[in-house]
N, CA, C and O atoms as CSV, one atom per row, in Angstrom:
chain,resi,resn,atom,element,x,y,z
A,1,UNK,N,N,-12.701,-13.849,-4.242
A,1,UNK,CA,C,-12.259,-12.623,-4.874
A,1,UNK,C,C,-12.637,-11.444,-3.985
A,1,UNK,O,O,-13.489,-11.477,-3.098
A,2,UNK,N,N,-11.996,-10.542,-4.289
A,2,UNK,CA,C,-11.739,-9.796,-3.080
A,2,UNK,C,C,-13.204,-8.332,-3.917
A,2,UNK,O,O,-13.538,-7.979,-5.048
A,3,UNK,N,N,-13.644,-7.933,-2.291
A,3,UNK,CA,C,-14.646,-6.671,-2.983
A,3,UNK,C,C,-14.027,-5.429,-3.297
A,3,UNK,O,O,-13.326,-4.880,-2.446
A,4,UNK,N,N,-14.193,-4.951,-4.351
A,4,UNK,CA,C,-13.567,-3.420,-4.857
A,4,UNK,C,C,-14.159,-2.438,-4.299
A,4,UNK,O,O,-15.389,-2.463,-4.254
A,5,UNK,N,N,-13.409,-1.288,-3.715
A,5,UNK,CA,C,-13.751,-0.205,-3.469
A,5,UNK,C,C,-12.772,0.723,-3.657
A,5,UNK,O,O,-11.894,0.269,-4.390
A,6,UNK,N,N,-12.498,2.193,-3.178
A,6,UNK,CA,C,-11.403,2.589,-3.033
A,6,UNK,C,C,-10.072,2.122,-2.322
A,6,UNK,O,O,-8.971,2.583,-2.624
A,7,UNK,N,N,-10.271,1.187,-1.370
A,7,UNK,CA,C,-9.542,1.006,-0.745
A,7,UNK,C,C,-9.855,1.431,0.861
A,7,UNK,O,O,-10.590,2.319,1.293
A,8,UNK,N,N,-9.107,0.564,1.495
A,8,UNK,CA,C,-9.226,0.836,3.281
A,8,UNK,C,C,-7.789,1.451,3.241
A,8,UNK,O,O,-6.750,1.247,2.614
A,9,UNK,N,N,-8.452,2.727,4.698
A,9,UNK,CA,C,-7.308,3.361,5.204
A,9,UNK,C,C,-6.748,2.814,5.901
A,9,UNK,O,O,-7.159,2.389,6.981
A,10,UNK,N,N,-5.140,2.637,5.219
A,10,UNK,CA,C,-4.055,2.046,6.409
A,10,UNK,C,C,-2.984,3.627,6.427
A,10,UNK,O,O,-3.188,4.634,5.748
A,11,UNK,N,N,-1.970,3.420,7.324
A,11,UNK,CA,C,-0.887,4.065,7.752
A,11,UNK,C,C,0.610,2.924,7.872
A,11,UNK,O,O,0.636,1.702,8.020
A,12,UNK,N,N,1.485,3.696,7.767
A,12,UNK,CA,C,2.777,3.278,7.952
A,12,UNK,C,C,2.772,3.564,9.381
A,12,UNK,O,O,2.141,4.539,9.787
A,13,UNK,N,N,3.661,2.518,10.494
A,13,UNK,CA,C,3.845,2.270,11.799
A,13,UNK,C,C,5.159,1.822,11.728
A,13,UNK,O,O,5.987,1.536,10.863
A,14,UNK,N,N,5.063,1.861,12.909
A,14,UNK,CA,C,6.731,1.352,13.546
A,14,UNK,C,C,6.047,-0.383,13.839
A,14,UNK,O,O,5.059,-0.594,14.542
A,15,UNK,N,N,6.706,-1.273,13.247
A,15,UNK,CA,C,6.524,-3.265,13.506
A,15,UNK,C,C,7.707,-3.654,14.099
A,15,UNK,O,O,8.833,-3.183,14.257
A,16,UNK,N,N,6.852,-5.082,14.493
A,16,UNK,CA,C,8.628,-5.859,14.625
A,16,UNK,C,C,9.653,-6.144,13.484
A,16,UNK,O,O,10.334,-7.168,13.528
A,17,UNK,N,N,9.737,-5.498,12.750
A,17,UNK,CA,C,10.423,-5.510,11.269
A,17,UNK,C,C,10.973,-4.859,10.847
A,17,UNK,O,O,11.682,-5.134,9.879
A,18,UNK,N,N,10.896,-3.652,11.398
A,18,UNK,CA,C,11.319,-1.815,11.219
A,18,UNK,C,C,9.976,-1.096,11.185
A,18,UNK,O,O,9.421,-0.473,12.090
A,19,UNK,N,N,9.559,-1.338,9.859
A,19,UNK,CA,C,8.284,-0.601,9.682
A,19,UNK,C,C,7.211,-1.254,9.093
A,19,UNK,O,O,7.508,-2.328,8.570
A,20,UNK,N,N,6.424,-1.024,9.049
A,20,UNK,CA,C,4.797,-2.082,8.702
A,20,UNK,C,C,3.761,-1.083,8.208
A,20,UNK,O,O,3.903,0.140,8.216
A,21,UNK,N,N,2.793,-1.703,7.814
A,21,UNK,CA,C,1.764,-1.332,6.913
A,21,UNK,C,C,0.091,-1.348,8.334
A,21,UNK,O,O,-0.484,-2.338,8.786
A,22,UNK,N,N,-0.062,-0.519,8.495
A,22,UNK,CA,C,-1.482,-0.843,10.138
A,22,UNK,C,C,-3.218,-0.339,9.019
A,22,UNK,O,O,-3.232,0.671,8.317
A,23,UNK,N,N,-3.898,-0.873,9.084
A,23,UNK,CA,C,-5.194,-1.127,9.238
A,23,UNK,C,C,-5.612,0.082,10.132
A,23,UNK,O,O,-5.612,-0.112,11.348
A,24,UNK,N,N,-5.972,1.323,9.650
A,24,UNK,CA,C,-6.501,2.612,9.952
A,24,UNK,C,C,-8.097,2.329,10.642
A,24,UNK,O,O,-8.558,3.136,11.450
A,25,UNK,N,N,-8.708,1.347,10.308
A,25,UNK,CA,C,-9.894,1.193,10.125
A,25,UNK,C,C,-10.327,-0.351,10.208
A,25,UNK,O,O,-9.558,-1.048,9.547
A,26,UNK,N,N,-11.386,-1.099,10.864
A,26,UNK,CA,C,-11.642,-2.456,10.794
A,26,UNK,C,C,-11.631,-2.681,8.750
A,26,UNK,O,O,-11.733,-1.905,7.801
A,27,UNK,N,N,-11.419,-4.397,8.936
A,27,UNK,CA,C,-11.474,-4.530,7.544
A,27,UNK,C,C,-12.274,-5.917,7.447
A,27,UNK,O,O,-12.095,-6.742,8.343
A,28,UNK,N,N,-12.943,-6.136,6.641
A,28,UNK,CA,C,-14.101,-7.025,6.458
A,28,UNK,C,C,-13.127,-8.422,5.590
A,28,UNK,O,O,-12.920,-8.203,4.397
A,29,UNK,N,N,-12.589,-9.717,6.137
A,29,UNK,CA,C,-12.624,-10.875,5.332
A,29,UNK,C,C,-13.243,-10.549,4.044
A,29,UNK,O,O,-14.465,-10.492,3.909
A,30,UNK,N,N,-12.238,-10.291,2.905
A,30,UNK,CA,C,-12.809,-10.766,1.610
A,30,UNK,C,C,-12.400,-9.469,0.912
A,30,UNK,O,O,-12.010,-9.465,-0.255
A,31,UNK,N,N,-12.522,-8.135,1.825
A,31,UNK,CA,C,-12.428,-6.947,1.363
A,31,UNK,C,C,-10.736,-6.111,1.174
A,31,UNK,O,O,-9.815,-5.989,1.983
A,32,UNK,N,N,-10.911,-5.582,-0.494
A,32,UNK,CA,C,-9.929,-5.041,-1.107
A,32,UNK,C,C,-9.241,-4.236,-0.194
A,32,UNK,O,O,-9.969,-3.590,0.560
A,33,UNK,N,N,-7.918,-4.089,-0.046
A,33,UNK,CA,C,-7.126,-3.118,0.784
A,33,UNK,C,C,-6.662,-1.900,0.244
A,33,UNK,O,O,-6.966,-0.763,0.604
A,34,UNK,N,N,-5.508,-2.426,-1.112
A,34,UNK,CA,C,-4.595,-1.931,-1.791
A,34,UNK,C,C,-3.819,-2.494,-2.948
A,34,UNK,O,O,-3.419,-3.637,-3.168
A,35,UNK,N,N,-3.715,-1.372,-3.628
A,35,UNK,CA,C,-2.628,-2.231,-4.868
A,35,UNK,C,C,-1.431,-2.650,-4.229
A,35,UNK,O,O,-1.351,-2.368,-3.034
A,36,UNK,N,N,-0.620,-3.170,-4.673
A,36,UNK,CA,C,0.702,-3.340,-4.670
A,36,UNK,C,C,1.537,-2.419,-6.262
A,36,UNK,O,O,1.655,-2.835,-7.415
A,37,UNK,N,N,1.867,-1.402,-5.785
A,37,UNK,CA,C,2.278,-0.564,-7.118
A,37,UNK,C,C,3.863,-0.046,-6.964
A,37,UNK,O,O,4.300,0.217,-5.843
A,38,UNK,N,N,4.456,0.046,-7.816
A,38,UNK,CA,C,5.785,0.013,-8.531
A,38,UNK,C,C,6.137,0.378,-9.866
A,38,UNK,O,O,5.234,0.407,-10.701
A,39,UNK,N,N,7.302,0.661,-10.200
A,39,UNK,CA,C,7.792,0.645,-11.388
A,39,UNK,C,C,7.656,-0.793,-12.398
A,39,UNK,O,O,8.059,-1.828,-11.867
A,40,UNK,N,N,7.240,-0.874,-13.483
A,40,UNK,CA,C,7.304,-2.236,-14.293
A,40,UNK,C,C,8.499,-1.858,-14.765
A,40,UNK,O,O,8.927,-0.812,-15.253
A,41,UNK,N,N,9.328,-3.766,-14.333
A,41,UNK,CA,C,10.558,-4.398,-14.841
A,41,UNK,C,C,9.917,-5.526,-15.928
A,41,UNK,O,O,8.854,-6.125,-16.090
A,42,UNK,N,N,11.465,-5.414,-16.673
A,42,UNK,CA,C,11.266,-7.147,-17.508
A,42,UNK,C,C,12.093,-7.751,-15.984
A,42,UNK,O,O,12.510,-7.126,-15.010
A,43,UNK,N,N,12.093,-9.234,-16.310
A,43,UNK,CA,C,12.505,-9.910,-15.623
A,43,UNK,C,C,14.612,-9.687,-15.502
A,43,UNK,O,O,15.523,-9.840,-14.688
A,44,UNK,N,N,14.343,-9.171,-17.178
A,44,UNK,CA,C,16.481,-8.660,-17.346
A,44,UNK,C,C,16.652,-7.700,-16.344
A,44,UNK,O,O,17.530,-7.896,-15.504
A,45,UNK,N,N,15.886,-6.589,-16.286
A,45,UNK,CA,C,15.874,-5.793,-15.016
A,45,UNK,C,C,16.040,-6.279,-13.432
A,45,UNK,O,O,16.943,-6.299,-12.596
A,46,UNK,N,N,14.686,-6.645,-13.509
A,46,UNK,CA,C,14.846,-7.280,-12.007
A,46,UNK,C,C,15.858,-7.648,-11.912
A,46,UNK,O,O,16.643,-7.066,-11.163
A,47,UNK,N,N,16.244,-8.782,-12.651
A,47,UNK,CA,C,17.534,-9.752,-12.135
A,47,UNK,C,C,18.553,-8.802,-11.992
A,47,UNK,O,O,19.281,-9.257,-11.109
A,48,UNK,N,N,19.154,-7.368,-12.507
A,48,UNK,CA,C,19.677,-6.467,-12.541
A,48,UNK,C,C,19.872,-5.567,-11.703
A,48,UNK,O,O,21.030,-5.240,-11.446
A,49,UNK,N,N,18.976,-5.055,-11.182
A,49,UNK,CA,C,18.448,-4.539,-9.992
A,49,UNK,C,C,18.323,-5.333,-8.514
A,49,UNK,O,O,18.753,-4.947,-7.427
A,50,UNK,N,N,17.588,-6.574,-8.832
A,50,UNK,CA,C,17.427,-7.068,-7.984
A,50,UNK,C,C,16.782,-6.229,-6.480
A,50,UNK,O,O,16.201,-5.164,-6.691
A,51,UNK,N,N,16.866,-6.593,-5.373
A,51,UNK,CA,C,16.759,-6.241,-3.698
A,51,UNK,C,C,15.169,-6.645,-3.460
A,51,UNK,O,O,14.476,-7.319,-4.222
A,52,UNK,N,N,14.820,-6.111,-2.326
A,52,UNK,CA,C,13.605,-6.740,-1.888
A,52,UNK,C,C,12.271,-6.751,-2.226
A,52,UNK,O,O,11.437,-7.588,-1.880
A,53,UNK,N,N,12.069,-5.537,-3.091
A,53,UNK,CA,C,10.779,-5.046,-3.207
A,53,UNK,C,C,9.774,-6.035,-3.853
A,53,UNK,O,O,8.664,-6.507,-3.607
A,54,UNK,N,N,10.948,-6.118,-5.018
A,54,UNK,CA,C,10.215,-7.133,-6.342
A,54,UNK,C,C,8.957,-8.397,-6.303
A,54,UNK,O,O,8.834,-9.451,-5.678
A,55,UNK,N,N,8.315,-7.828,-7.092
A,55,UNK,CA,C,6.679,-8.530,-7.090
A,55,UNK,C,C,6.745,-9.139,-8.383
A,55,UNK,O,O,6.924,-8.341,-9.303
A,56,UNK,N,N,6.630,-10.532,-8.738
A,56,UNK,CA,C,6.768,-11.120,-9.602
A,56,UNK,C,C,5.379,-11.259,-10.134
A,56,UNK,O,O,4.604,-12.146,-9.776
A,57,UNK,N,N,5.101,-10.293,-11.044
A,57,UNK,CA,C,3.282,-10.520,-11.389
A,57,UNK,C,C,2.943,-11.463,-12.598
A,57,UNK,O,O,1.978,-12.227,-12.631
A,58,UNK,N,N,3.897,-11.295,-13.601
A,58,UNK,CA,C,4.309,-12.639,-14.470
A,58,UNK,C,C,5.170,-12.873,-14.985
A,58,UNK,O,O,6.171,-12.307,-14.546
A,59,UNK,N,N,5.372,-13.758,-16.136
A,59,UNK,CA,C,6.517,-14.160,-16.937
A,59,UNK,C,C,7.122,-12.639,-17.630
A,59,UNK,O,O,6.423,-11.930,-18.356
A,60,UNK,N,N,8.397,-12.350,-17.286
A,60,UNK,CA,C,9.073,-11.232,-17.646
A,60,UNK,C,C,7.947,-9.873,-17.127
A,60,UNK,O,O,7.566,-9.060,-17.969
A,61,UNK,N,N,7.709,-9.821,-16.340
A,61,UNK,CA,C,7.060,-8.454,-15.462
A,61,UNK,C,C,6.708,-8.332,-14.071
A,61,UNK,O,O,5.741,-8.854,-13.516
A,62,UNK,N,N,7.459,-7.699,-13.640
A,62,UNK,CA,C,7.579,-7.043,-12.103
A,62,UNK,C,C,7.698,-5.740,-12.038
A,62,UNK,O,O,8.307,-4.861,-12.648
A,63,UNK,N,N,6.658,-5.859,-10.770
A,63,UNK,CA,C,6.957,-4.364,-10.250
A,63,UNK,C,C,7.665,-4.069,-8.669
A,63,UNK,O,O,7.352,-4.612,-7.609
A,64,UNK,N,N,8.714,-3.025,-8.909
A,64,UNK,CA,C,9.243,-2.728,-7.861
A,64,UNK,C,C,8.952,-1.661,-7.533
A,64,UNK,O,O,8.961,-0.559,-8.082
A,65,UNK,N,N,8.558,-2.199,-6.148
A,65,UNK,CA,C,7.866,-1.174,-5.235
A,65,UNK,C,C,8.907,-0.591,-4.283
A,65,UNK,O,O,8.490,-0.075,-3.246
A,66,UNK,N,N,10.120,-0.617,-4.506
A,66,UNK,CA,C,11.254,0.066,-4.086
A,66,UNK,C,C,11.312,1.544,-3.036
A,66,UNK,O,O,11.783,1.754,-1.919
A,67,UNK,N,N,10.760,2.179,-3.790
A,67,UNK,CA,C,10.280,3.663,-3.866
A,67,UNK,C,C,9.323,4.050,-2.209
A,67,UNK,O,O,8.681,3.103,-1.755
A,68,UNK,N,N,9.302,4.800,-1.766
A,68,UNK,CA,C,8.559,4.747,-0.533
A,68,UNK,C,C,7.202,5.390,-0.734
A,68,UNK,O,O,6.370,5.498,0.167
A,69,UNK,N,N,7.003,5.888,-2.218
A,69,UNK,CA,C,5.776,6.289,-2.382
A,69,UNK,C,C,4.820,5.313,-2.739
A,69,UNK,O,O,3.626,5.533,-2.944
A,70,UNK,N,N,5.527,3.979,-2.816
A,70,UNK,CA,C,4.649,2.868,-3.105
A,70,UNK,C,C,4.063,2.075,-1.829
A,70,UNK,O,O,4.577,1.035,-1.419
A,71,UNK,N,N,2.985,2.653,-1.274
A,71,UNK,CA,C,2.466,2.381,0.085
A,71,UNK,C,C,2.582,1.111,0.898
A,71,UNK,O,O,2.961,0.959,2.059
A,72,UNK,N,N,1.943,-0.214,-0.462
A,72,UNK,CA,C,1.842,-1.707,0.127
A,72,UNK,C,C,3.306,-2.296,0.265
A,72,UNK,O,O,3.393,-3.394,0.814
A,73,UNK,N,N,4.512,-1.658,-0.193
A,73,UNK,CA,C,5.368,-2.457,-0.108
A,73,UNK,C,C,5.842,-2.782,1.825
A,73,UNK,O,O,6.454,-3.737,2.303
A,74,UNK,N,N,5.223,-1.495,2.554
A,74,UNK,CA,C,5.056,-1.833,4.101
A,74,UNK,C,C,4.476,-2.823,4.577
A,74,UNK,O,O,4.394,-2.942,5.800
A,75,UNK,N,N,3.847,-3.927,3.571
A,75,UNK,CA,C,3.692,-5.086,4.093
A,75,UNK,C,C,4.246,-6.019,4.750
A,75,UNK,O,O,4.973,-6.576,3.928
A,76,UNK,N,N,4.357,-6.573,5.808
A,76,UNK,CA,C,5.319,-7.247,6.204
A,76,UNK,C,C,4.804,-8.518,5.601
A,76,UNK,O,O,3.684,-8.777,5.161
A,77,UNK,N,N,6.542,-9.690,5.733
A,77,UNK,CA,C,5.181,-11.234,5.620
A,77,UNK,C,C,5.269,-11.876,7.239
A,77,UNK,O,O,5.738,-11.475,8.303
A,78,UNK,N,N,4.609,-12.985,6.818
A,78,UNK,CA,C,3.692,-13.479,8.089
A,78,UNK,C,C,3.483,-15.062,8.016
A,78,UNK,O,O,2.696,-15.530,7.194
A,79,UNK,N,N,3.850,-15.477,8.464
A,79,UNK,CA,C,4.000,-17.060,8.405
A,79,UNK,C,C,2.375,-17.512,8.393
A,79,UNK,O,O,1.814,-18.316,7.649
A,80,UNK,N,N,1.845,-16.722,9.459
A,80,UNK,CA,C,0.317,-16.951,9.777
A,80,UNK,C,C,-0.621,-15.400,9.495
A,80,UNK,O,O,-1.165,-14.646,10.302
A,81,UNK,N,N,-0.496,-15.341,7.744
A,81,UNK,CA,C,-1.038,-13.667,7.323
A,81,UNK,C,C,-2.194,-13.372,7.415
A,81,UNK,O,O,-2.936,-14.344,7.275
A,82,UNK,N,N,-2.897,-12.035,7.668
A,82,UNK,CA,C,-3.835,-11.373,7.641
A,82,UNK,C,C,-4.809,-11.141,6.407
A,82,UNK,O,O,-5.964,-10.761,6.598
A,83,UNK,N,N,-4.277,-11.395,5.063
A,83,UNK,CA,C,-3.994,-10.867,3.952
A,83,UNK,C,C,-3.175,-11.540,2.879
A,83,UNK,O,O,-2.175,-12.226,3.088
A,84,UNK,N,N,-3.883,-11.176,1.332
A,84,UNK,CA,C,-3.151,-12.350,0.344
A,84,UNK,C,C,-3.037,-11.377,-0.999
A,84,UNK,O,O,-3.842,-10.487,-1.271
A,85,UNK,N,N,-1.864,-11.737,-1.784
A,85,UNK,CA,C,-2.225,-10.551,-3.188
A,85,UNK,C,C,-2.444,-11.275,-4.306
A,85,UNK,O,O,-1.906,-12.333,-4.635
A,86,UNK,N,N,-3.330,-10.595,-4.916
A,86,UNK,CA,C,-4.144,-11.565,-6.000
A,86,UNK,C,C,-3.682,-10.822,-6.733
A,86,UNK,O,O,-3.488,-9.649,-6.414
A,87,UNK,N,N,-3.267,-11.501,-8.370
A,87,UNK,CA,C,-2.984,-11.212,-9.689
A,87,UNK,C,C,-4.269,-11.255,-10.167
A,87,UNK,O,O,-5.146,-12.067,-9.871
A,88,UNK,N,N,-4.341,-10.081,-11.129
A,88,UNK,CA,C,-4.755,-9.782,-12.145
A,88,UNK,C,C,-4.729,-8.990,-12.827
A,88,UNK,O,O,-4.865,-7.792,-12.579
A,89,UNK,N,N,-4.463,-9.737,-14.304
A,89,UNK,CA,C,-3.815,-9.265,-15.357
A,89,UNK,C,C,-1.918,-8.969,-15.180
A,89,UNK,O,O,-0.935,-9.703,-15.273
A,90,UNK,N,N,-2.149,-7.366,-14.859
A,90,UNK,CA,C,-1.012,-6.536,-14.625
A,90,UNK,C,C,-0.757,-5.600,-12.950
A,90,UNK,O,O,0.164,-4.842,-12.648
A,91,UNK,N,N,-2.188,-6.117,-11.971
A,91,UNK,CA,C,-2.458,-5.662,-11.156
A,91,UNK,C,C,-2.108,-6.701,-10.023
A,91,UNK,O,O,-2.367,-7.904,-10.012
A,92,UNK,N,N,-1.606,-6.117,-9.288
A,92,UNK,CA,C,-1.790,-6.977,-7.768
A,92,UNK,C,C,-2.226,-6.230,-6.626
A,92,UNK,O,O,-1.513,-5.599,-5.845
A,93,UNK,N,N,-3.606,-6.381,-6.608
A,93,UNK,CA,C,-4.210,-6.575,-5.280
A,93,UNK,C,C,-4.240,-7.259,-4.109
A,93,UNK,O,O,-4.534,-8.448,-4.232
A,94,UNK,N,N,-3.997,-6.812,-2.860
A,94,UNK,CA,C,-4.053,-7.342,-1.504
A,94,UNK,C,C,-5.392,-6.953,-0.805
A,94,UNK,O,O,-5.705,-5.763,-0.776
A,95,UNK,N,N,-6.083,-7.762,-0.320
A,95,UNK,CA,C,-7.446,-8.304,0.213
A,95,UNK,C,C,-7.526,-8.773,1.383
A,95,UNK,O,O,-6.438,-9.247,1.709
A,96,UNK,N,N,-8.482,-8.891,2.365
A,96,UNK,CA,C,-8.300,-9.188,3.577
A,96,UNK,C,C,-8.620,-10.858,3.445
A,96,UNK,O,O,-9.562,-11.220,2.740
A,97,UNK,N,N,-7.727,-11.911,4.213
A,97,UNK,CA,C,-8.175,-13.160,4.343
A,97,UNK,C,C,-8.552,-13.296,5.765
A,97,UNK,O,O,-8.835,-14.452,6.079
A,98,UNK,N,N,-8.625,-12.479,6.636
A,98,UNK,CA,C,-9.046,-12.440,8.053
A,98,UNK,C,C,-9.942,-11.177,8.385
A,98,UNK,O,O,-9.887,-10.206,7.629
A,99,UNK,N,N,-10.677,-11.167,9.378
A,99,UNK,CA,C,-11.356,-9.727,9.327
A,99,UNK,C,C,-10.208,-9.234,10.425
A,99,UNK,O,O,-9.817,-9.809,11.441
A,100,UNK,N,N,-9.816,-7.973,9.858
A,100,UNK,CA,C,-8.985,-7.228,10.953
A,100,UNK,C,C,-9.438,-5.900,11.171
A,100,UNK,O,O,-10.129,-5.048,10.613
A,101,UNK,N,N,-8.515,-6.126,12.603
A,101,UNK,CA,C,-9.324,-4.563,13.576
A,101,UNK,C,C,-8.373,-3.615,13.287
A,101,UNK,O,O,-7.218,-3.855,12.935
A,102,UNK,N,N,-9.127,-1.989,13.518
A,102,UNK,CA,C,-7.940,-1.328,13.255
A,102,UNK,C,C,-7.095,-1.098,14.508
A,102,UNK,O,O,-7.416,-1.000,15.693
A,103,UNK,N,N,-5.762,-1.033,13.799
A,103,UNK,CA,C,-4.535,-0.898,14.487
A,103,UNK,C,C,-3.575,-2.397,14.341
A,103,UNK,O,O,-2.513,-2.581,14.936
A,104,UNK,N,N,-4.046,-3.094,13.678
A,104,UNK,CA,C,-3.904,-3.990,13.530
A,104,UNK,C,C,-2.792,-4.468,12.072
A,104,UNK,O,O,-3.075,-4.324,10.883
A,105,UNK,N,N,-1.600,-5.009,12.611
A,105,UNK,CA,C,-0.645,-5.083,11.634
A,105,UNK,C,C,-1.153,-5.752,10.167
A,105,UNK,O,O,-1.789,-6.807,10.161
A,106,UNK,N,N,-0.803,-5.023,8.907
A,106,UNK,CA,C,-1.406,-6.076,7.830
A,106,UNK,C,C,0.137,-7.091,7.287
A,106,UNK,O,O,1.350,-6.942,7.438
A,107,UNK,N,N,-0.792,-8.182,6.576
A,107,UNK,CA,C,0.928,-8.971,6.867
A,107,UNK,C,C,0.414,-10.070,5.235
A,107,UNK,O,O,-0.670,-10.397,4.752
A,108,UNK,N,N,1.316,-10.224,5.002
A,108,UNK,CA,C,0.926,-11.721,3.854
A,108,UNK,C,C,2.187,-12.850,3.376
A,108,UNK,O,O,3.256,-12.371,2.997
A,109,UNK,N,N,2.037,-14.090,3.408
A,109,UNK,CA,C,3.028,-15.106,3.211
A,109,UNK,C,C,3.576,-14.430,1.776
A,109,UNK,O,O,2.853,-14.152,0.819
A,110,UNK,N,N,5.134,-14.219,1.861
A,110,UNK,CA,C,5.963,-13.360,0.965
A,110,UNK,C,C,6.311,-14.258,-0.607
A,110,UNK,O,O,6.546,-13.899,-1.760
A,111,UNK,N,N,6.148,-16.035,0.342
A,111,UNK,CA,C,6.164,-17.242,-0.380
A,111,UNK,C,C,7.609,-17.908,-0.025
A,111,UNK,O,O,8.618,-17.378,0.442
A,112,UNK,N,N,7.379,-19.134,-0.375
A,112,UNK,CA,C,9.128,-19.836,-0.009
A,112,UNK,C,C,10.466,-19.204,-1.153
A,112,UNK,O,O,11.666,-19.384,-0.943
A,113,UNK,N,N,10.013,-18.619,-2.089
A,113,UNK,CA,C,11.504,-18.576,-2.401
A,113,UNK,C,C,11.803,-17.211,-1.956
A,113,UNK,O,O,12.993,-16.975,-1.746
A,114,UNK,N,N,11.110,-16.438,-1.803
A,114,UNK,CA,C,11.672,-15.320,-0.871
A,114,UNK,C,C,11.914,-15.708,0.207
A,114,UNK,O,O,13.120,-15.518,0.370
A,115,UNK,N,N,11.395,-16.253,1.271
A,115,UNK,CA,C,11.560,-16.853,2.831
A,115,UNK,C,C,12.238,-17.660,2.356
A,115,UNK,O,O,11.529,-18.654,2.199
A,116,UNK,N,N,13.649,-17.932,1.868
A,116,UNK,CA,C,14.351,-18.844,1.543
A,116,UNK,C,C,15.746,-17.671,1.127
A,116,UNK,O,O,16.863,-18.154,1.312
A,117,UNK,N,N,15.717,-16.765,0.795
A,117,UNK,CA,C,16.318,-15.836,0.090
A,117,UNK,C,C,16.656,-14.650,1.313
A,117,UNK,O,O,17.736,-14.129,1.589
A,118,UNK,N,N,15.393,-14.455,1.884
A,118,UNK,CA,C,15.598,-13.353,2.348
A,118,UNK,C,C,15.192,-12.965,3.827
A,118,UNK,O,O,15.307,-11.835,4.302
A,119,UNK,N,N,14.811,-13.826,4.332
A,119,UNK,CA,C,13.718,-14.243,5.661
A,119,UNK,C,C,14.596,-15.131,6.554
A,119,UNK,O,O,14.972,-14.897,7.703
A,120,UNK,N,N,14.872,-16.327,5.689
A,120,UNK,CA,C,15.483,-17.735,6.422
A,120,UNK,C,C,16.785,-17.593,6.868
A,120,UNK,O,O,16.977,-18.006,8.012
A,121,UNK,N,N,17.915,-17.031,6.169
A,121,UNK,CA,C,19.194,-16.265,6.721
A,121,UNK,C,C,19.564,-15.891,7.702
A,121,UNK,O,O,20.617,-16.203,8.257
A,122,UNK,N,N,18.221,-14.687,8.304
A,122,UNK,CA,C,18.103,-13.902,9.476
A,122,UNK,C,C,16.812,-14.734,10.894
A,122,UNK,O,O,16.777,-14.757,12.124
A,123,UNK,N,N,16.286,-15.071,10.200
A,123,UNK,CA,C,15.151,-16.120,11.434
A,123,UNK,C,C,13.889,-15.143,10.867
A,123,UNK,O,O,13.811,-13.916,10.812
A,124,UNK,N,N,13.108,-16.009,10.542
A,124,UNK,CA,C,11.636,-15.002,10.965
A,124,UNK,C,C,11.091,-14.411,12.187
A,124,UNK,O,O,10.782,-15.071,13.179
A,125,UNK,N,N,11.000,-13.330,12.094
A,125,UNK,CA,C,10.744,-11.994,12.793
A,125,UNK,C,C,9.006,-12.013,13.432
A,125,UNK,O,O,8.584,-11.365,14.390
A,126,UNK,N,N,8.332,-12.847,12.662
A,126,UNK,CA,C,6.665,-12.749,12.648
A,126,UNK,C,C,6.310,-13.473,13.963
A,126,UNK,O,O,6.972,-14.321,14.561
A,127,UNK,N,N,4.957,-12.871,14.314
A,127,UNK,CA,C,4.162,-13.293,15.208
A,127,UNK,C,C,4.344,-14.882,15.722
A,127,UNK,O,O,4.692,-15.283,16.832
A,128,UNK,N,N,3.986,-15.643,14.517
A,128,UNK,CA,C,4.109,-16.945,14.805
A,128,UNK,C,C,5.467,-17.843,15.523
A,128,UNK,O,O,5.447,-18.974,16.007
A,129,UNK,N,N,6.763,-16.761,15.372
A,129,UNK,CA,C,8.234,-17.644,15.577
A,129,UNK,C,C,8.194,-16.598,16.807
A,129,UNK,O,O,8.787,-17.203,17.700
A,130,UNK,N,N,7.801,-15.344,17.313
A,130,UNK,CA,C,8.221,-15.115,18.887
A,130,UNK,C,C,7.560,-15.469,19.988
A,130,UNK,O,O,6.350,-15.652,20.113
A,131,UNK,N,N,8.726,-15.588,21.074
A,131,UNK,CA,C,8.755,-16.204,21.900
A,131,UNK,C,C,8.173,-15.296,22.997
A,131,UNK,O,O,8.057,-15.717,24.148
């Protein structure tokens, strides 16, 4: 479980992706980053709306982080991630699963049915697939 604090300073950057989420500051394995925050959908929504943002936090509730004021959605994913988002409750937190340096891209497995949806179409873009 990840340690609470305010949060570590990241910034929006230019990635191999368009744009990415960077690690302002070293970050300690284990330690809290950021929410993942959005508008709450029912699931009739989402499916309605639909596009990329959507965070499936449970049965009939998501939040879309659509919006560019919603910071973590600059996450990229990562076949081999930096970083993981933990449910709880109504919250999703992202935490460091690696210690990272700053300047350093933050990244987290998006999961297979998105990389199946939305990833696999186009080729993965991440660290691990370039050449």
């Amino acid at each position: 479980m990840a340690k609470y604090s305010k949060g570590k300073k990241v910034k929006v950057g230019k990635s191999y992706a368009g744009l990415g989420l960077f690690a302002d500051e070293d970050i300690k394995k284990g330690e809290y980053i950021i929410d993942y925050t959005g508008k709450a959908l029912t699931e009739e929504q989402a499916d309605k709306k639909g596009g990329k943002y959507l965070f499936e936090v449970k049965k009939n509730y998501y939040l879309d982080g659509a919006d560019r004021k919603h910071t973590a959605r600059y996450i990229n994913h990562a076949c081999n991630p930096n970083c993981e988002p933990d449910i709880y409750g109504k919250r999703v937190i992202i935490s460091a699963i690696k210690n990272i340096k700053k300047g350093d891209e933050l990244t987290y497995d998006y999961g297979k049915e998105y990389f199946n949806e939305f990833i696999k179409p186009h080729g993965c873009r991440c660290a691990k697939h370039k050449k």
